[in-house]
C-alpha positions in Angstrom: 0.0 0.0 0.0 3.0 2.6 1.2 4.3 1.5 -2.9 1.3 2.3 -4.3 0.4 5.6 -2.6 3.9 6.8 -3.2 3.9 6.4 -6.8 0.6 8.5 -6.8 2.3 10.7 -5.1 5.3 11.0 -8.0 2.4 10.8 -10.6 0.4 13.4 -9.3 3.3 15.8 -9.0 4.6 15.2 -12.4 1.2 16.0 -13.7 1.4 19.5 -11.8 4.4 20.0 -12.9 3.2 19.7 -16.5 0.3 21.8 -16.3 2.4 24.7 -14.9 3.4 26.7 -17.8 5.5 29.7 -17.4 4.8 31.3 -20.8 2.4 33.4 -22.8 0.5 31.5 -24.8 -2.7 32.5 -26.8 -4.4 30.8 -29.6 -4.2 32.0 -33.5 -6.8 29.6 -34.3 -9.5 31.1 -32.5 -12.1 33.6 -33.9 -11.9 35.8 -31.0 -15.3 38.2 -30.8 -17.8 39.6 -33.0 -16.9 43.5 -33.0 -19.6 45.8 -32.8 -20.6 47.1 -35.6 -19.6 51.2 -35.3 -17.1 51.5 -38.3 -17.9 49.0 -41.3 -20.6 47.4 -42.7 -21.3 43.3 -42.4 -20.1 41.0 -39.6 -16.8 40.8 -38.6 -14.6 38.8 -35.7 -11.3 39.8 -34.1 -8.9 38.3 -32.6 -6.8 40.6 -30.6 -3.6 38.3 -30.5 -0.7 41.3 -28.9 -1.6 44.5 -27.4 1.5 47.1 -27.3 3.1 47.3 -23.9 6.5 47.7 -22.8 8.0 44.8 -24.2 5.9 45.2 -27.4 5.5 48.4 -29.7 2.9 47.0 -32.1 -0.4 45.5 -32.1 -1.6 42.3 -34.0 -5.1 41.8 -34.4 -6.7 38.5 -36.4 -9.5 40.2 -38.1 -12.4 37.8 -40.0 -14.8 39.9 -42.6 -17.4 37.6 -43.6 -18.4 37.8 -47.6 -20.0 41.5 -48.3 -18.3 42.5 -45.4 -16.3 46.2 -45.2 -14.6 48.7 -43.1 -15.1 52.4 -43.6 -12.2 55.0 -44.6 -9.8 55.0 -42.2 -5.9 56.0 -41.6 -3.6 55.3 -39.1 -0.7 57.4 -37.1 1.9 54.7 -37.6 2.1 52.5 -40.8 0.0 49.1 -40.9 0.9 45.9 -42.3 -1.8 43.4 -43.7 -1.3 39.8 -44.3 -4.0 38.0 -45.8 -4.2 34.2 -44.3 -7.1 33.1 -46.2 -9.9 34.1 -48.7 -10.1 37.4 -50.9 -10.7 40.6 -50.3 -10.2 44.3 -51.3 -8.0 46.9 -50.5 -8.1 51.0 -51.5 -6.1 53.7 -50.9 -7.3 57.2 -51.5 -6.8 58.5 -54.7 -5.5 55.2 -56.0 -7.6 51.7 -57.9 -8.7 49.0 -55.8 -7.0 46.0 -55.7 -7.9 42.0 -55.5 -6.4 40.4 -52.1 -5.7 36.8 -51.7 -3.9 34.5 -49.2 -0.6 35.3 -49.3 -0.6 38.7 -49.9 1.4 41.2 -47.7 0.0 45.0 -47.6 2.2 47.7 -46.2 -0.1 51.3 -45.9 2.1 54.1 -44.9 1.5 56.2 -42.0 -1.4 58.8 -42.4 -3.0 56.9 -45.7 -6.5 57.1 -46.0 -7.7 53.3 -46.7 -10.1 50.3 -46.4 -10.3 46.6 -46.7 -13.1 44.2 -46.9 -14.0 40.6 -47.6 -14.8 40.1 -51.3 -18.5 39.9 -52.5 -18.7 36.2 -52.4 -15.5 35.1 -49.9 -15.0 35.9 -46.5 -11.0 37.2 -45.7 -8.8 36.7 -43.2 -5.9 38.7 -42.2 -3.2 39.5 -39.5 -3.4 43.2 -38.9 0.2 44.8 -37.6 -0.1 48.3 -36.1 0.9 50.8 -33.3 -0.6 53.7 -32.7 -4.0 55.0 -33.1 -7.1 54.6 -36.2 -9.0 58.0 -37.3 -12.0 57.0 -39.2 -12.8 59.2 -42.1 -16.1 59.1 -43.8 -18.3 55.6 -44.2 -17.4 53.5 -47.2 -21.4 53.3 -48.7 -22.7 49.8 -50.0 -22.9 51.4 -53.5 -18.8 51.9 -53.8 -18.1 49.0 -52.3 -20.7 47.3 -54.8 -18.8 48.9 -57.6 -16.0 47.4 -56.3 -17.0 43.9 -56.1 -18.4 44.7 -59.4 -15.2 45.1 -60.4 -13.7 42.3 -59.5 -16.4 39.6 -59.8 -15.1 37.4 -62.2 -11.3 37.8 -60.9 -12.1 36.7 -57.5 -12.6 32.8 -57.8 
């Protein structure tokens, strides 16, 4: 009996030892939260997966836009990378031609440049948004641009 209760004893503290884990660990897999919908139009879910602090000067956020999903004119105080991880989208700067977005596509938007990005008509897109600083929204991106948009792109987007 003494045997067997001391090898629970060993068992039992290996298996705290294991579930002790000293690290930071979050999940890129999951969808995160349905955000409120102030500043596009559709459904979308973040995943907030690093927040600046002191040992971190840039945000990334997992952001989901389901299909006929889109944000409105924005800009940002600090440049913003995007790096699509699934599905198509759009992307617009001011003054410039939208462009197709597909997995595997990396977008650097300088500081202070007015854009958006959406999900495509028919796809939903997923990206990894890298950022520090702070987002001005600009004016609303209306259904009938974006429209002309997808529009635009329909038969490209397959």
């Amino acid at each position: 009996m003494k045997k067997l209760f001391a090898i629970f004893l060993i068992v039992n503290s290996l298996y705290a030892q294991t579930q002790t884990n000293p690290y930071e660990v979050s999940s890129y897999m999951e969808e995160g939260f349905k955000a409120p919908n102030t500043n596009y139009l559709g459904e979308a879910w973040l995943n907030p997966l690093l927040r600046t602090n002191a040992s971190t000067p840039f945000n990334i956020t997992k952001a989901t836009f389901k299909a006929n999903s889109t944000l409105n004119w924005h800009k940002h105080t600090d440049s913003q990378i995007l790096i699509v991880v699934s599905g198509v989208g759009y992307y617009q700067e001011k003054g410039n031609p939208a462009i197709l977005i597909k997995e595997g596509d990396v977008i650097k938007c300088k500081a202070q440049t007015e854009h958006w990005h959406a999900s495509s008509k028919g796809q939903d897109v997923t990206y990894l948004a890298i950022y520090k600083g702070e987002t001005e929204w600009t004016e609303v991106l209306t259904r009938e641009a974006y429209d002309q948009v997808a529009e635009q792109f329909h038969k490209t987007e397959k």
